[in-house]
Structure formats: structure tokens, C-alpha cells
C-alpha positions in Angstrom: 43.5 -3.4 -8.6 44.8 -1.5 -11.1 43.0 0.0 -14.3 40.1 0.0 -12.0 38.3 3.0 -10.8 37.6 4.5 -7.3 34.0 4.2 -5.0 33.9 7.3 -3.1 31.7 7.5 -0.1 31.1 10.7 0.2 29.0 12.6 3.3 26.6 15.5 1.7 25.0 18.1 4.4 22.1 17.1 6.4 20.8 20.6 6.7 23.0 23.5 6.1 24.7 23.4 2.6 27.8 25.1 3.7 28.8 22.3 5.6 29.5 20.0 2.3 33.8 19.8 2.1 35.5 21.2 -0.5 37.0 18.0 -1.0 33.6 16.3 -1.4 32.8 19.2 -4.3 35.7 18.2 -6.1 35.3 14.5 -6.1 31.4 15.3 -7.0 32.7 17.2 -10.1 35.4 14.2 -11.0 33.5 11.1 -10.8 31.6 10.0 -13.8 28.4 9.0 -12.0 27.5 9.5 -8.8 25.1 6.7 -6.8 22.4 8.3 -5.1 20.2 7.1 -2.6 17.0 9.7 -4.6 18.6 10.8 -7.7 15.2 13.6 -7.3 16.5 14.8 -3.9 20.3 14.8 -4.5 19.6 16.7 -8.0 19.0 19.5 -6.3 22.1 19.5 -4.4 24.1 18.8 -7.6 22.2 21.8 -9.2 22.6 24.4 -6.4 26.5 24.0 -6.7 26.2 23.5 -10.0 27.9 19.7 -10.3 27.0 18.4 -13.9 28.1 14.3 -13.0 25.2 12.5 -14.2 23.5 10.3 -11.3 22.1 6.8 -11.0 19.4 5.2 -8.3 20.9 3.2 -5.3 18.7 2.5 -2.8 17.8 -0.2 -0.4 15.1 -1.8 -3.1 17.9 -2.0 -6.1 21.1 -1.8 -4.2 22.3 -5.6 -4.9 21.2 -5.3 -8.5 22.4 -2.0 -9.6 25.8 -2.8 -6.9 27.0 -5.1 -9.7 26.7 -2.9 -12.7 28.3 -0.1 -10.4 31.0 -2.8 -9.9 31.2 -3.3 -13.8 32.0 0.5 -14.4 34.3 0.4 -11.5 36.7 -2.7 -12.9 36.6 -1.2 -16.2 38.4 2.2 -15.4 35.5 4.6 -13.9 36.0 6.1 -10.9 32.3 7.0 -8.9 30.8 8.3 -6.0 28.4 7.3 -3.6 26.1 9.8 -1.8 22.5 9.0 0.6 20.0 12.0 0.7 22.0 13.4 3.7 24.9 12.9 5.8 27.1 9.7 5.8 26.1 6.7 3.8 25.9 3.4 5.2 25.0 5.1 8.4 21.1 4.0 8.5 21.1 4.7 4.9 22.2 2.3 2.1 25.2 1.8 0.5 26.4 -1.7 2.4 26.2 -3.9 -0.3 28.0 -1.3 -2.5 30.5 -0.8 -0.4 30.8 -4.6 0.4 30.9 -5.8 -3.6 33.4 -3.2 -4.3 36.0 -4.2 -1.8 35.1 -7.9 -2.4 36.0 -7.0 -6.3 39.4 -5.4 -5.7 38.2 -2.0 -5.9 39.5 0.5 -3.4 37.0 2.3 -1.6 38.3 5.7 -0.1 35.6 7.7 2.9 35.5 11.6 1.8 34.3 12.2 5.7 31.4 15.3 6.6 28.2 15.6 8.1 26.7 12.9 10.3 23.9 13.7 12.6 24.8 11.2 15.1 28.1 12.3 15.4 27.0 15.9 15.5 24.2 15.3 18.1 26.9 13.7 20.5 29.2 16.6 20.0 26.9 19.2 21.3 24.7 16.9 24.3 26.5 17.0 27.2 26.7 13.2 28.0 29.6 11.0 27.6 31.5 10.9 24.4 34.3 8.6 24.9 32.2 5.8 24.5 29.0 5.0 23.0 27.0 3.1 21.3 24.6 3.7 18.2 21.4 1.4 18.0 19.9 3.1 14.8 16.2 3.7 14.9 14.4 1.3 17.4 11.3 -0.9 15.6 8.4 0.7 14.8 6.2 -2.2 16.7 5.8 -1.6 20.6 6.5 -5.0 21.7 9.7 -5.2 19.7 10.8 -1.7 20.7 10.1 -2.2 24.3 12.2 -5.7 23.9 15.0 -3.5 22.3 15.2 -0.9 24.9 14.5 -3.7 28.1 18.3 -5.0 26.6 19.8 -2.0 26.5 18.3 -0.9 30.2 21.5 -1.5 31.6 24.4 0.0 28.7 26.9 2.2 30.5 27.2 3.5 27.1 25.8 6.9 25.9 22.8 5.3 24.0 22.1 7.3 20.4 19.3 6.3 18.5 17.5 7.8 15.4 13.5 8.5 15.6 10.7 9.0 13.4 8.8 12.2 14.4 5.8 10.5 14.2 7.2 7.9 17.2 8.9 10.0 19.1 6.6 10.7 21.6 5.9 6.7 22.2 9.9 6.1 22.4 10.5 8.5 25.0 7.4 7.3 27.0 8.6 3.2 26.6 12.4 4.8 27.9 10.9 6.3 30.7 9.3 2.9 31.9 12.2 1.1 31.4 15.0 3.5 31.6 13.4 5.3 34.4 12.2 8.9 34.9 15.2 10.3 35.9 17.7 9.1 33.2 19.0 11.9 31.5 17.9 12.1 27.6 18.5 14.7 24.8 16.4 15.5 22.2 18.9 16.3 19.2 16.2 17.9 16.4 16.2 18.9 12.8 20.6 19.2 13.6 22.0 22.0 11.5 18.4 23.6 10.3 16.7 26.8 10.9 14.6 25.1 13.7 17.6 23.1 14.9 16.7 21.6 18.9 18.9 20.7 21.6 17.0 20.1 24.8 18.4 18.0 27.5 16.3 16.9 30.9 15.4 14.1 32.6 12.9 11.3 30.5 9.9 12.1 32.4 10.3 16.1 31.8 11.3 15.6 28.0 8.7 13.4 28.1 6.1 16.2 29.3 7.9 18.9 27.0 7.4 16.7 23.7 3.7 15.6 24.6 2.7 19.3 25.0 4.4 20.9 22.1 3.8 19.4 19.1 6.3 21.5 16.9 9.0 19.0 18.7 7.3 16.2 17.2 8.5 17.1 13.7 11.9 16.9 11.5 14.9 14.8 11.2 15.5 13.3 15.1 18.5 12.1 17.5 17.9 10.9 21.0 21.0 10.7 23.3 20.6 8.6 26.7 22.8 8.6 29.4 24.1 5.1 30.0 23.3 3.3 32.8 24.8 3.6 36.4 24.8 1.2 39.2 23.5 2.4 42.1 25.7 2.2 45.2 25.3 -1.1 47.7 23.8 -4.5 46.8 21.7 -2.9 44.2 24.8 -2.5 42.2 24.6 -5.9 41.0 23.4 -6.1 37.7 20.6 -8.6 36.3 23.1 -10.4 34.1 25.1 -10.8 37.5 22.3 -12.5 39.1 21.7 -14.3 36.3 24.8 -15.8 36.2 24.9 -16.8 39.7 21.3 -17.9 40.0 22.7 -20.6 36.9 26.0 -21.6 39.9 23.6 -21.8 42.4 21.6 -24.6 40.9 24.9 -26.7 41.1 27.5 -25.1 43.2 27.8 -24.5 47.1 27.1 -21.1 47.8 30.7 -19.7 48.4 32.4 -21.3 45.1 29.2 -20.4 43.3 29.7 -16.5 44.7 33.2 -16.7 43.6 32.8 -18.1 40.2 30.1 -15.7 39.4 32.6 -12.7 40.2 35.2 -14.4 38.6 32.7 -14.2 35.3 30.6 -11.3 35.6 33.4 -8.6 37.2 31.0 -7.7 39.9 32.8 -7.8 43.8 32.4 -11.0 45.1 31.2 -9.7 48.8 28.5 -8.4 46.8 27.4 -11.6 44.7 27.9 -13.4 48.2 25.5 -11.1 50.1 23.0 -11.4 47.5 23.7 -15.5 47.0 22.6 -15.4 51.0 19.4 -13.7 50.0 18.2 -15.7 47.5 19.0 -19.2 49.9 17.0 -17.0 52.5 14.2 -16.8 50.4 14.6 -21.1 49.1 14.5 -21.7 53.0 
């Protein structure tokens, strides 16, 4: 749109200062506000490299509100920036609705890209990184958490999720019941810090290392999972699979309703017919 300003999203360290961009200085120093998600926490930022840009609260209680003023500024010629208290914002931190009313306005929205400790946690684990999934940080209620995790027991994905420190210890233990003990896990703690953390083992020996150390249950934290294999054989078919073919079964013969359910699922159809005999085995 044009006489209108510029929303920069811009990534601010999540530990270490030296990682903030030079590019993400000099937009700091050329905006004429800056959003931040705690104007207390980022003024200390600002002040360390000495960034005079006045700042303004955005946060997930006022977002919606304060988005529309932002907005305002925005149409009438101001260019800002938009900052959470660290790393990337938008990524479990707020700035959606910012983001979103901008764009909807006609405003151009440009990334100035940096630190993000999902990103950097995946870099340095060890597990697959060509594809994977982030969940966020799992609900704080068991029942819902345990719901959560029972959906995702079977993502080939690398699984990354942010914890609480104070839950850690109850996440780990629910993935090792449903993940299983031997799934590998890594613990990705207080990333880029003086007591940064990588440790990597199976769930049940993380599990056993976090319960007995209680320094592990403090700071910012990532846990990585290694997605989920199928085991060689019949076992390889996965509960959606059987699913699907226990829903043919009802009203197909068992051959068409073998070959349908491979047809939908992907899963070899020898293998949904093998198992299609063992469920009649157990009917009769």
C-alpha cells in the first residue's frame, strides 16, 4: 500500500546477545516504535545496545486491541517492529493477530529472521531434520496431555515440543508410557546459555536422569522425539490401518475389504489381509 509503513518481525536472542543480526539492530534503531511482548524485559535489551526506539505492550491479553492502533500508525506512514521476549515471534509467543491485521490492511509485513530455539534445538539433536513437526507446549492438565501425546504415538515425524520446567519431569514420564521406553528423546535446555543442555537417550534413561537431578528441571526447555517406526511383520500395521479396515469389514467381504483398506491407508495389502483373517478368527 503505499504511504504506509512497514511491520517488522524481528527475532531477538534467546540467550546469548551476540546472536541478535546486524540487520535486526538496524531495523531496531529505524522503526519508530517497537511492539514488545514485556516492554520491562525487552528494555533491557534495547538498553544494553543502546537502541533509543520508544516501545509499546503487545501481548496475548491486549494484542487485538492495541493490533488496531498499531495498524493505525502503520496506514498513516510509520514503519514498526515487532519483537517477543526471545527468539521468533509468533512462534509460541504473540504477534498472530498483528501480523494477521496488518496483512489484512495492506500493510507489508517483511521477517528479519534469527534465533529460534526450536530450530536451534533440532540443529544440534541428532534425530531427523528433513521433516518434522512442532506441537508447541503440550497442556498443562494430564488427561489432556496424555490425549495429545496418545495422537501423536505414531508421527514418523521428529516430534519438538516446548516444556515448562516445572512439567518436565511429568511429560517425559506420560511419553514413556505411550511413546515407549526405548524411543529416543532429547532434552534441548536453557539453548544458547551458560548452562545450555543437550542430552540425548532413550525415554526411560532421560526419564531416570531428570528425576534424579533436579538442576535439569529448570530454564527455558525443548524436547525432541524420534518419530515413530513400524516395526517389521504384521505389527507394522498401524492403528489408523486397522481402523480403517475394521470400518470395511462391517460391510465388505474380507478380500475387497483388504484391498480397499490398502488402497486408503498405503499399508501392503498381504498385510491388511493377514491381519483381516485374524480378526474373522477371533468373530468365529
Amino acid at each position: 500500500m503505499s504511504g504506509a509503513g512497514v511491520l517488522y518481525v524481528v527475532a531477538t536472542p534467546i540467550g546469548n546477545l551476540e546472536d541478535i543480526s546486524a540487520r535486526a539492530l538496524r531495523v531496531l534503531r529505524e522503526v519508530a516504535l517497537i511492539a514488545a511482548e514485556d516492554t520491562r524485559h525487552s528494555a533491557r535489551l534495547m538498553q544494553h545496545f543502546g537502541i533509543p526506539t520508544p516501545l509499546v505492550a503487545c501481548h496475548e491479553h491486549n494484542e487485538r486491541d492495541q493490533g488496531n492502533r498499531l495498524v493505525e500508525r502503520l496506514l498513516a506512514g510509520e514503519s514498526l517492529a515487532l519483537i517477543s521476549d526471545a527468539g521468533t515471534p509468533l512462534i509460541s509467543d504473540p504477534g498472530y493477530h498483528l501480523v494477521r491485521q496488518a496483512r489484512a490492511a495492506g500493510v507489508t509485513v517483511v521477517p528479519v529472521p534469527g534465533s529460534c530455539a526450536l530450530i536451534a534445538a533440532l540443529s544440534a539433536a541428532g534425530l531427523p531434520s528433513d521433516r518434522f513437526i512442532f506441537e508447541g507446549f503440550l497442556p498443562a492438565r494430564s488427561s489432556a496431555r496424555r490425549q495429545r501425546l496418545q495422537a501423536l504415538s505414531e508421527e514418523p515425524r521428529t516430534l519438538i515440543f516446548y516444556e515448562a520446567p516445572h512439567r518436565l519431569l511429568e511429560s517425559l514420564e506420560d511419553m514413556r508410557e505411550l511413546f515407549g521406553p526405548e524411543r529416543q528423546v532429547v532434552l534441548a535446555r536453557e539453548l544458547t546459555k551458560t548452562f545450555e543442555t543437550l542430552k540425548g537417550a532413550p525415554l526411560a534413561e532421560l526419564c531416570a536422569w531428570v528425576a534424579t537431578d533436579a538442576n535439569q528441571q529448570r530454564g527455558e526447555c525443548v524436547l525432541l522425539v524420534e518419530g515413530w517406526q513400524a516395526p517389521l511383520g504384521e505389527e507394522s500395521v498401524s492403528a489408523e490401518a486397522l481402523r480403517v479396515l475394521d470400518l470395511l469389514l462391517a460391510d465388505l467381504p474380507l478380500k475387497r475389504a483388504a484391498a480397499l483398506a490398502a488402497e486408503i491407508t498405503g499399508v501392503r495389502k498381504n498385510l491388511l489381509y493377514q491381519q483381516a483373517l485374524e480378526r474373522q478368527k477371533d468373530r468365529d
